[in-house]
C-alpha positions in Angstrom: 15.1 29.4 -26.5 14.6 27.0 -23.6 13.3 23.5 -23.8 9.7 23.4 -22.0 9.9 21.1 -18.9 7.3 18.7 -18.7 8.2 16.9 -15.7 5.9 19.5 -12.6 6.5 18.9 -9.2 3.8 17.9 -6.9 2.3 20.3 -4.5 3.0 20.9 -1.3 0.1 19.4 -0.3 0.0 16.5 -3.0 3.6 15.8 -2.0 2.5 15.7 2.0 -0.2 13.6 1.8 2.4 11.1 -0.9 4.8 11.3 2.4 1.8 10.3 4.7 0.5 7.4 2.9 3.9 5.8 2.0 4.9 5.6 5.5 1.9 3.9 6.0 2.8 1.6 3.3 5.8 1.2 4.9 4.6 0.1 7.7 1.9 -2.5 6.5 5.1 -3.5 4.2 7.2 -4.5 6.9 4.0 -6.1 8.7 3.5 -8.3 5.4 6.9 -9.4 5.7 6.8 -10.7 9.3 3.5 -12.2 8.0 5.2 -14.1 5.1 8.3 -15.6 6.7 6.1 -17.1 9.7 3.4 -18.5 6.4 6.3 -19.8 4.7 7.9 -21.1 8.0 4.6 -23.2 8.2 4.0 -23.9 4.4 0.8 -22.2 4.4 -0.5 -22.0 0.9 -3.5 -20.2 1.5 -1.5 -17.6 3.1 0.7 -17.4 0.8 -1.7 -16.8 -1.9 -3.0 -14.3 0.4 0.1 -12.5 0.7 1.2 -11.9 -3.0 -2.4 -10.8 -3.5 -1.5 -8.3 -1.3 2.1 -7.2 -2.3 0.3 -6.6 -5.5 -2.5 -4.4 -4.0 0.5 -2.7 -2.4 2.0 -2.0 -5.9 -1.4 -0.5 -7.5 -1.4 1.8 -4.5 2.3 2.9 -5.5 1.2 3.4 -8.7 -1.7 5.2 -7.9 0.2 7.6 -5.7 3.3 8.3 -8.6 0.0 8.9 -10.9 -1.0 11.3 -8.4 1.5 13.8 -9.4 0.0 14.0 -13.0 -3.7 14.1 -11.5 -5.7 17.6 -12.3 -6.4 19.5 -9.8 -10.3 18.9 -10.0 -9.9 15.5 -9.5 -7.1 15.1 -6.8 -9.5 15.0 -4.5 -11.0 11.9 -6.0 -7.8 10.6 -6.1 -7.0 10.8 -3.1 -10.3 9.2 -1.9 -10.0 6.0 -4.0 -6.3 6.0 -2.4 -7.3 6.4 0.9 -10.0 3.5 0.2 -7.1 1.5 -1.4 -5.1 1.4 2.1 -7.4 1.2 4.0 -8.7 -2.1 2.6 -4.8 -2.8 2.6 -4.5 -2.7 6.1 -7.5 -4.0 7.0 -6.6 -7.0 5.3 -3.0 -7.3 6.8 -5.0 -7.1 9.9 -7.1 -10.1 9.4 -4.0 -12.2 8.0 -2.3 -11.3 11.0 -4.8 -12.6 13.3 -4.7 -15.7 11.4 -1.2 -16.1 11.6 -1.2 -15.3 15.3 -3.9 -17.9 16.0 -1.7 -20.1 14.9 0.4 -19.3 18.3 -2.6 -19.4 20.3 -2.8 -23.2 19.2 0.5 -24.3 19.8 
């Protein structure tokens, strides 16, 4: 007799749309970065603040995306709606910290 498995690979179309949202992670992860070192370059607390408040948005998306693989199919696509909302607001705020930061150039 064979021990069940209970580990169940993602789709093929779960694991796709995993692939496409953590390069997008990725992306806004190496943006944060830039963001930091030129905050802490400048001692910006605010920023700074602002920044881990990120990073931590960034690692409820990850976990939201790992519990994606678990999710039932009748509610994947809600899922993948609040994760979608998730990166969005993400970015959207890297965006807006990064304007910020580059005003900061603009005054020099």
């Amino acid at each position: 007799m064979t021990p069940a498995n209970t580990q169940v690979a993602p789709s093929p179309t779960i694991k796709a749309y995993q692939d496409k949202i953590t390069a997008q992670l990725q992306q806004a992860k190496a943006k944060l970065e830039q963001l930091q070192a030129k905050a802490k370059e400048k001692s910006a607390q605010g920023e700074i603040a602002a920044i881990n408040s990120l990073t931590t948005a960034k690692q409820n998306i990850d976990r939201k995306l790992q519990d994606l693989k678990a999710t039932s199919d009748s509610n994947v696509a809600r899922a993948k709606a609040d994760i979608d909302a998730d990166v969005a607001t993400f970015t959207a705020s890297i965006d807006q910290l990064a304007g910020k930061v580059q005003s900061w150039s603009a005054r020099k």
